[in-house]
C-alpha positions as CSV (number, residue, x, y, z in Angstrom):
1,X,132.4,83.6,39.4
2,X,131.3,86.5,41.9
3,X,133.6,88.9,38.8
4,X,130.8,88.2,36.6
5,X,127.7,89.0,38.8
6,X,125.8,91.9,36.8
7,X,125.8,94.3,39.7
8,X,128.5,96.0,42.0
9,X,129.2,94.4,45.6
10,X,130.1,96.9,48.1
11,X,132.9,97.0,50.4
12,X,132.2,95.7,53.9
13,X,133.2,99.3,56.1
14,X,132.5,99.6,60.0
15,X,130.1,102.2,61.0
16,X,128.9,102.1,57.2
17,X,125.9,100.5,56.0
18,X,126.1,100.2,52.4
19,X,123.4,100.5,49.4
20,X,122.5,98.6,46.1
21,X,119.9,99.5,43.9
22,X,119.5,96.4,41.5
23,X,117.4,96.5,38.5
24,X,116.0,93.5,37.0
25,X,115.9,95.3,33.4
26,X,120.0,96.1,33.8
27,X,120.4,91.6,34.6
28,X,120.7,89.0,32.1
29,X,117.7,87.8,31.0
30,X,119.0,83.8,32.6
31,X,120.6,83.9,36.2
32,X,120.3,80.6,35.7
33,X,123.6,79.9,34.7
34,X,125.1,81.3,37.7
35,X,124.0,77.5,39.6
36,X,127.4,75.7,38.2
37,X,129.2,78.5,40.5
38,X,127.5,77.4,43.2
39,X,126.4,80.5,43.8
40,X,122.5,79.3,43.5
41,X,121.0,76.4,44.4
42,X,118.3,74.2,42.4
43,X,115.7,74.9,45.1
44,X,116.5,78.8,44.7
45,X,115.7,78.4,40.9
46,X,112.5,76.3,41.4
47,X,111.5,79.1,43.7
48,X,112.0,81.9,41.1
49,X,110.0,79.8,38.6
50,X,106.9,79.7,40.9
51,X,107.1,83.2,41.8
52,X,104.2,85.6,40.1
53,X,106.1,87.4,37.9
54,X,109.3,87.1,35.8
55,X,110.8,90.1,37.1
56,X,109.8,88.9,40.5
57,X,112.0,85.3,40.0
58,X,114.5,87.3,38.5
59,X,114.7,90.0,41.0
60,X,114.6,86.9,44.2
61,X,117.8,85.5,42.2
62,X,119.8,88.8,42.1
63,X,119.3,88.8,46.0
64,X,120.3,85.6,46.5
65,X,123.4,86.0,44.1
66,X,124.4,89.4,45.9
67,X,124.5,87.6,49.0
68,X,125.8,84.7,48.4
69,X,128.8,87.1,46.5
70,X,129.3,88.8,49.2
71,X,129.7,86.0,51.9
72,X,132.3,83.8,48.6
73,X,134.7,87.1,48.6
74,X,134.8,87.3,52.3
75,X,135.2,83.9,52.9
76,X,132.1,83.0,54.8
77,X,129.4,80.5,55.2
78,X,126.3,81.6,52.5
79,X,124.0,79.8,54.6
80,X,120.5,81.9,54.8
81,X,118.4,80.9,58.2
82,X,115.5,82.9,59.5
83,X,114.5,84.1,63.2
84,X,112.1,83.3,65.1
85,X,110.1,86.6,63.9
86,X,111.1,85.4,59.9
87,X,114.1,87.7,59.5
88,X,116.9,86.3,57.2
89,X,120.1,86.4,58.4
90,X,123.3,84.4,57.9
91,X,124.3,81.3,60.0
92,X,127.2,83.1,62.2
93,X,125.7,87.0,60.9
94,X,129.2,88.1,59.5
95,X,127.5,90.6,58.7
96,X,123.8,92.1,58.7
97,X,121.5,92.5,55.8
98,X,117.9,93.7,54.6
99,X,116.2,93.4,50.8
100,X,113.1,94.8,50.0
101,X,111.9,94.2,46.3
102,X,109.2,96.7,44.2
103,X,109.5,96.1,40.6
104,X,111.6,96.3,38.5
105,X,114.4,96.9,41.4
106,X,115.3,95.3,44.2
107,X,117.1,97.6,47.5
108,X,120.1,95.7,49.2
109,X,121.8,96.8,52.1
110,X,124.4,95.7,54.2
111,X,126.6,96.6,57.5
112,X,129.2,94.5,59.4
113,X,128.3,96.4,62.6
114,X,124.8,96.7,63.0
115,X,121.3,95.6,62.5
116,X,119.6,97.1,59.7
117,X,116.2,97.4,57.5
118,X,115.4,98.6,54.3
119,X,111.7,99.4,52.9
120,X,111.5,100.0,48.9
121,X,107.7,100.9,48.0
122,X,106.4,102.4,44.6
123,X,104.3,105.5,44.6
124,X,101.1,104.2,43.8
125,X,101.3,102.1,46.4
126,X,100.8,105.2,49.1
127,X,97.2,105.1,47.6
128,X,96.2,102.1,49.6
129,X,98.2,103.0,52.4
130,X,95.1,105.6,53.5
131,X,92.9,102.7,54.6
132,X,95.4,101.3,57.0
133,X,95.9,104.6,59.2
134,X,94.2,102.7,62.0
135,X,97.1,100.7,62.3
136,X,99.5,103.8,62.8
137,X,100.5,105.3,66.2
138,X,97.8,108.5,67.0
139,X,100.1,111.5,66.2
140,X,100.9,109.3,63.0
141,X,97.7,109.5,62.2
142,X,96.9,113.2,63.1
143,X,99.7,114.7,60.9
144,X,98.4,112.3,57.9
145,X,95.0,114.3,58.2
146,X,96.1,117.3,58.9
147,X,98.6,117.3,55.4
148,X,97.7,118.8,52.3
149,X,95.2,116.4,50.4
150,X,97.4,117.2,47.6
151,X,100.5,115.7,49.4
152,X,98.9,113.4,51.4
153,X,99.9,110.2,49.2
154,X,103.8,111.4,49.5
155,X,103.5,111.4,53.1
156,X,101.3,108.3,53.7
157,X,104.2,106.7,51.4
158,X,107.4,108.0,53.5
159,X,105.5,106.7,56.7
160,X,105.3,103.4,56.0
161,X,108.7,102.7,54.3
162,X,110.1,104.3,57.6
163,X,108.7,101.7,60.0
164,X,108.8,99.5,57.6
165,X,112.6,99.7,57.6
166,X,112.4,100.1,61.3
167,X,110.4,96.9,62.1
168,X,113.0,95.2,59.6
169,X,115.7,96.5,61.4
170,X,114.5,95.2,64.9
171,X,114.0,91.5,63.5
172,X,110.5,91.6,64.8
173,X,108.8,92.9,61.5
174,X,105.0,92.8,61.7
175,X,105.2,91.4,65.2
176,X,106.4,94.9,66.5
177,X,102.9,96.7,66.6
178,X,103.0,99.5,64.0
179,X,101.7,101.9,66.8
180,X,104.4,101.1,69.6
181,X,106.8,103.1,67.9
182,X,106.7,107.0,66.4
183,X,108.3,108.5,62.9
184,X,107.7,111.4,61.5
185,X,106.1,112.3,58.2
186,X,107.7,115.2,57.1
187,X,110.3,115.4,54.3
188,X,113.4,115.7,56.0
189,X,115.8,112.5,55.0
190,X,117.3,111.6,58.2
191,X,116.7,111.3,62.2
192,X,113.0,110.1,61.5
193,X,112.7,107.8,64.1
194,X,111.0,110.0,67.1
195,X,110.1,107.7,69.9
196,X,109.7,104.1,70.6
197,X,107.0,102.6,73.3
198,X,107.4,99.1,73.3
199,X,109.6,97.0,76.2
200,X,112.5,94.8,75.0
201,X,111.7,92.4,77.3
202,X,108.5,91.5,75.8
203,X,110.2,90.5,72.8
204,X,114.0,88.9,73.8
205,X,114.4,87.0,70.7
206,X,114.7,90.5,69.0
207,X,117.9,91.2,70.8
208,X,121.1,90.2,68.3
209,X,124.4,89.8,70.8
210,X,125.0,93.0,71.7
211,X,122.1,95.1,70.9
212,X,118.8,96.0,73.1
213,X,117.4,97.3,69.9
214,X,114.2,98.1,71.4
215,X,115.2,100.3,74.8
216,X,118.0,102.6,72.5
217,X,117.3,106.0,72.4
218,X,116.0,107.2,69.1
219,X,118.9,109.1,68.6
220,X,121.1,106.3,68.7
221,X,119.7,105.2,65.6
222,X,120.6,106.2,62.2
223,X,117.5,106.7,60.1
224,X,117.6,107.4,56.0
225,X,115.7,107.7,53.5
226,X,118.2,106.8,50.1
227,X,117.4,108.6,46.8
228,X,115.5,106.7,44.5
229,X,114.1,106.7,41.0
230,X,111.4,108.7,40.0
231,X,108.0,107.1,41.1
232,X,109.7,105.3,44.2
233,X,110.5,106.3,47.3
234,X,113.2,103.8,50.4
235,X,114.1,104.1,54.0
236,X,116.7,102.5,56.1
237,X,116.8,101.9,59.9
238,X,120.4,101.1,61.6
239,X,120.8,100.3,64.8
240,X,124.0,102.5,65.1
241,X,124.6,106.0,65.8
242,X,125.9,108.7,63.0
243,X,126.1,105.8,60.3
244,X,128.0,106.8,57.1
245,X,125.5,105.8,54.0
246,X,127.2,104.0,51.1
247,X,125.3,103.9,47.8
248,X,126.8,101.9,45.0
249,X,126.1,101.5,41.8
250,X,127.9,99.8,38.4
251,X,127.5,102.2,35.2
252,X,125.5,99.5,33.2
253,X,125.6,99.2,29.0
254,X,124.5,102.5,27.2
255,X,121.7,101.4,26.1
256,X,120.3,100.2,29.1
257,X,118.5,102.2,32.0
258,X,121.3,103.9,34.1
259,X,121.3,104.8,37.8
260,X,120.8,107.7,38.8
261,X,123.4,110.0,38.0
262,X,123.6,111.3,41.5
263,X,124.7,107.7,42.6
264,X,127.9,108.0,40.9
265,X,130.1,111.0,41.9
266,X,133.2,109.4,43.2
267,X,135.4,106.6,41.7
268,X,136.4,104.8,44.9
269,X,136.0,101.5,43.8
270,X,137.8,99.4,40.8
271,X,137.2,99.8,37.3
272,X,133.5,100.7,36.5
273,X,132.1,100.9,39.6
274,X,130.6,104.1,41.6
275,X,130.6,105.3,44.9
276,X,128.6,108.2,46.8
277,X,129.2,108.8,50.3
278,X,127.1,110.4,52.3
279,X,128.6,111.6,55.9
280,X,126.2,112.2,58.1
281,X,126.3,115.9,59.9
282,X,127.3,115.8,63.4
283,X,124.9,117.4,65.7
284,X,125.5,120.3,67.6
């Protein structure tokens, strides 16, 4: 039953795209059992098995199950396809969705109104990111060098989680060349997204019904960067104006890791779960 899933599923708002942090230490240690409730499939759990990792099996579950939730209490088709490009998305898209897993957590986010991408990375992993600056667009690569050695790792990360989340967001993914389109580096959390050089036409699989993703304005974007635990570091792309950000979060046991405590200002929801709403600032 989806009242038993071990993690909170968010209300499905226009102009909202909303935020799950799940992690795998908080879950049962069998998602197994959620199968009977039709809510997995045998072919989902033999996946999970020959995944690397435990958390990573575990971790592929939980996204499956928050889907699959989410489409039962709506009353929609769960059916996961991909694109042409390898996007998921669900057969009729009721609504949009991105997941992007680093251990232990895994980053869901969802909007009824807009394409959207999500990019969760671990700090470490903006070590290695320094040997693919070839593969960023020039002034990319110019403020990388020209940052602090010292803060050059922070920076290297927030680039690549921002068009990672972009590229997500378009459907495209890796097939949209890394230098075709322009974020910046610094540490401000939102409007990132500075310019984008590529033609639609070029790509016209890209285009979901109603959106020419790829000739918007910048500004008709909204671009985040979500808090996160220490040692991690997310972005999200929407392909909506002046999105309101949702994050969500269930108060887990006490003596299990909590979210952050930021994450849980506002009782909007029922019973035990948390709400933070972020508005975005209208421009001048």
């Amino acid at each position: 039953m989806i009242k038993d899933l071990p993690f909170p599923l968010p209300p499905l708002l226009p102009k909202t795209a909303a935020v799950v942090l799940i992690n795998a230490r908080d879950l049962p240690r069998d998602l197994r059992r959620f199968e009977k409730d039709g809510l997995l499939t045998p072919e989902e759990v033999n996946q999970a098995f020959r995944l690397p990792g435990k958390e990573d099996g575990t971790l592929f579950l939980a996204g499956r199950l928050f889907l699959r939730g989410l489409c039962k209490r709506e009353g929609c088709e769960a059916r996961i396809m991909r694109g042409r490009f390898g996007k998921p998305y669900l057969r009729g898209r009721p609504f949009f969705f991105s997941l992007s897993r680093s251990r232990p957590f895994l980053l869901c986010a969802v909007s009824v109104t807009s394409p959207i991408g999500v990019d969760l990375e671990e700090e470490q992993s903006g070590r290695r990111l320094s040997e693919a600056l070839s593969f960023f667009h020039p002034a990319e690569h110019r403020e990388i060098i020209c940052t602090d050695p010292e803060r050059r790792t922070e920076a290297l990360l927030r680039l690549w989680t921002r068009k990672e989340a972009f590229m997500k967001a378009t459907g495209l993914g890796l097939h949209l060349p890394p230098t075709s389109f322009r974020v910046s580096t610094d540490e401000k959390k939102r409007d990132w997204l500075l310019k984008v050089e590529v033609s639609p036409e070029k790509h016209p699989d890209s285009k979901p019904p109603g959106f020419d993703l790829l000739s918007r304005d910048p500004l008709s974007w909204t671009t985040y960067d979500p808090d996160m635990p220490p040692g991690y570091h997310a972005s999200l792309a929407a392909a909506e104006k002046d999105m309101r950000i949702l994050m969500c979060s269930r108060e887990p046991d006490p003596d299990r890791i909590s979210a952050p405590e930021d994450w849980q200002k506002n009782s909007l929801g029922p019973e035990n779960e948390r709400y933070s709403l972020d508005v975005p600032r209208k421009k001048p």
